[in-house]
Structures are given as C-alpha cells and as structure tokens.
Backbone bond lengths (Angstrom), bond angles and torsions (degrees), N, CA, C in turn:
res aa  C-N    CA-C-N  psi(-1)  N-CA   C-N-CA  omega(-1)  CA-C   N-CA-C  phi
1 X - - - 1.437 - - 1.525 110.62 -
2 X 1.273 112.79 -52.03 1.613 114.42 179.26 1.924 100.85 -62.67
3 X 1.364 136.06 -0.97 1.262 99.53 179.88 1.802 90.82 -117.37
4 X 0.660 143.45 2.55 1.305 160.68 106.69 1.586 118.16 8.36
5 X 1.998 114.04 -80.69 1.469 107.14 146.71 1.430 143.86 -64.76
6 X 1.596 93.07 -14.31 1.604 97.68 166.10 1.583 122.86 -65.17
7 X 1.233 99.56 -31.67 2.076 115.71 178.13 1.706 105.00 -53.31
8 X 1.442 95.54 -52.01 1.504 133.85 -156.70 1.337 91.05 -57.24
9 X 1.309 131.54 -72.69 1.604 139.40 -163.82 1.641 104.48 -91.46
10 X 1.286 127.17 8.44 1.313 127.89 159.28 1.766 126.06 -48.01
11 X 1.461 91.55 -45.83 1.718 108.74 164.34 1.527 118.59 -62.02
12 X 1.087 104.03 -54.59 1.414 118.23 -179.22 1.636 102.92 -53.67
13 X 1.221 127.95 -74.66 1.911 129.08 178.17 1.500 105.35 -28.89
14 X 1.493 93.57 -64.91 1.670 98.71 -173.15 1.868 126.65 -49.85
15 X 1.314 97.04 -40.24 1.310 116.14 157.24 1.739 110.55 -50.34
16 X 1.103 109.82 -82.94 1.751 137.73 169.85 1.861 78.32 -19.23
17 X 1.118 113.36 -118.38 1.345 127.21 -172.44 1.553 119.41 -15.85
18 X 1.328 136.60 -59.04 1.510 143.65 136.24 1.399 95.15 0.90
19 X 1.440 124.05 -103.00 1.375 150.16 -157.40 1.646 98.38 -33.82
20 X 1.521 113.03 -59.01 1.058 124.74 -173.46 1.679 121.66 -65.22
21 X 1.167 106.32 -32.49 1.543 120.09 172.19 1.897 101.31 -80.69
22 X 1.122 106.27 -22.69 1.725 87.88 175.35 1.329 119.69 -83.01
23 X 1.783 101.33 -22.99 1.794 102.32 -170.56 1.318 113.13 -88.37
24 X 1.448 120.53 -14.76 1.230 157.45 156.42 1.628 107.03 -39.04
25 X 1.503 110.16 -67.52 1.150 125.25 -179.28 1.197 124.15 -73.73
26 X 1.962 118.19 -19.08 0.824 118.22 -157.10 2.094 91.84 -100.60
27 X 1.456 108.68 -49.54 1.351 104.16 -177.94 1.422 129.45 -92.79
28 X 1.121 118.86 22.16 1.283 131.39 -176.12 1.814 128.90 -142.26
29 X 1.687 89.72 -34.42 2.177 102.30 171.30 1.608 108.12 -99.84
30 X 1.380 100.27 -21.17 1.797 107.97 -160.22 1.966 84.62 -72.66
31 X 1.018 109.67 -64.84 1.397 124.95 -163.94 1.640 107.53 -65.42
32 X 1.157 128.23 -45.58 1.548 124.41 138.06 1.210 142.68 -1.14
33 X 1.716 116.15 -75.02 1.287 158.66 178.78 1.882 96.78 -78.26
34 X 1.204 115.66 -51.97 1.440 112.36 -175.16 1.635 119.98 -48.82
35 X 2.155 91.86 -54.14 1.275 93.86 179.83 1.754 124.59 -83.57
36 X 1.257 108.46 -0.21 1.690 112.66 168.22 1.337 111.72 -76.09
37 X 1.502 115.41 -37.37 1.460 100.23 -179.78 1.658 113.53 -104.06
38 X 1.621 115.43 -1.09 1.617 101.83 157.14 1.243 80.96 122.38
39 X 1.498 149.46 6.19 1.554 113.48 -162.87 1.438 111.10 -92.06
40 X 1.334 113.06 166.35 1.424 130.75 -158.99 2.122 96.03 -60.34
41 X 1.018 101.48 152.58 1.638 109.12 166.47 1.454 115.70 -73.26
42 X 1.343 115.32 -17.78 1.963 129.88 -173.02 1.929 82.40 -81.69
43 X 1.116 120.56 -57.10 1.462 107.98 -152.58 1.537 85.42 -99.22
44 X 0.899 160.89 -51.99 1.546 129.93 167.05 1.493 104.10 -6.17
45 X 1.333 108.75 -96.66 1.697 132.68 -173.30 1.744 97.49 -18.95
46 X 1.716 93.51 -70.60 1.506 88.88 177.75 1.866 115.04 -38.48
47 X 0.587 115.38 -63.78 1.467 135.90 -162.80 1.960 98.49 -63.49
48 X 1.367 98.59 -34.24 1.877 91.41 175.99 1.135 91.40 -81.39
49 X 1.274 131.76 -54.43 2.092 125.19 -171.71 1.401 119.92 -50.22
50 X 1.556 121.83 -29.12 1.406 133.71 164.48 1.381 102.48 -43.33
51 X 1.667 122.15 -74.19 1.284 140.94 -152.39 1.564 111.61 -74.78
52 X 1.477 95.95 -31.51 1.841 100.61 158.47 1.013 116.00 -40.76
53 X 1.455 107.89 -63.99 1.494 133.21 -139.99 1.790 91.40 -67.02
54 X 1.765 111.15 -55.50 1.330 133.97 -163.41 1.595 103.32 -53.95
55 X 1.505 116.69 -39.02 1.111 125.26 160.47 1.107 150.82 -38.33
56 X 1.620 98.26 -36.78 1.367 119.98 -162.47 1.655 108.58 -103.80
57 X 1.359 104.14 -4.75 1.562 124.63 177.34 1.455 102.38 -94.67
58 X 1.214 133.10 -27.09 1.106 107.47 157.58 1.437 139.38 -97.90
C-alpha cells in the first residue's frame, strides 16, 4: 500500500519541483544573468512573466 501512494504523489513532486525551479529561475537567476550581460529591464520582466506564466502550467 505505501508504494502504491508513493506512485500516486510522484506527479505531484515533479510538478512541485518544476514550479519551484521556474520561480527560482525566474526571480533570482533571470535577474542575475540579465544584469551581467546588460539586458534591458522591459525584457527581463518580459522574460520573468514568461517563466511565471510557464510555472503556473505546471
């Protein structure tokens, strides 16, 4: 039975983890990476609202 709910919530982590690696990426590496190589503050934003968005789909 216990490996059973382990199958069960396999989707769910993977999901969980996804979400977390995008918002991750999105408010903390995106903005990082932007300002080392110069990019505009308009396409940052753009570029964090993508990864929201990408987030929020899973």
């Amino acid at each position: 039975m216990k490996t059973n709910q382990t199958t069960e919530n396999q989707p769910e982590m993977a999901s969980l983890l996804l979400g977390a690696g995008f918002a991750l990426a999105s408010l903390i590496i995106l903005p990082a990476v932007a300002q080392r190589i110069g990019m505009g503050s308009s396409l940052t934003i753009a570029l964090r609202g993508a990864l929201m968005r990408a987030a929020n789909r899973f």
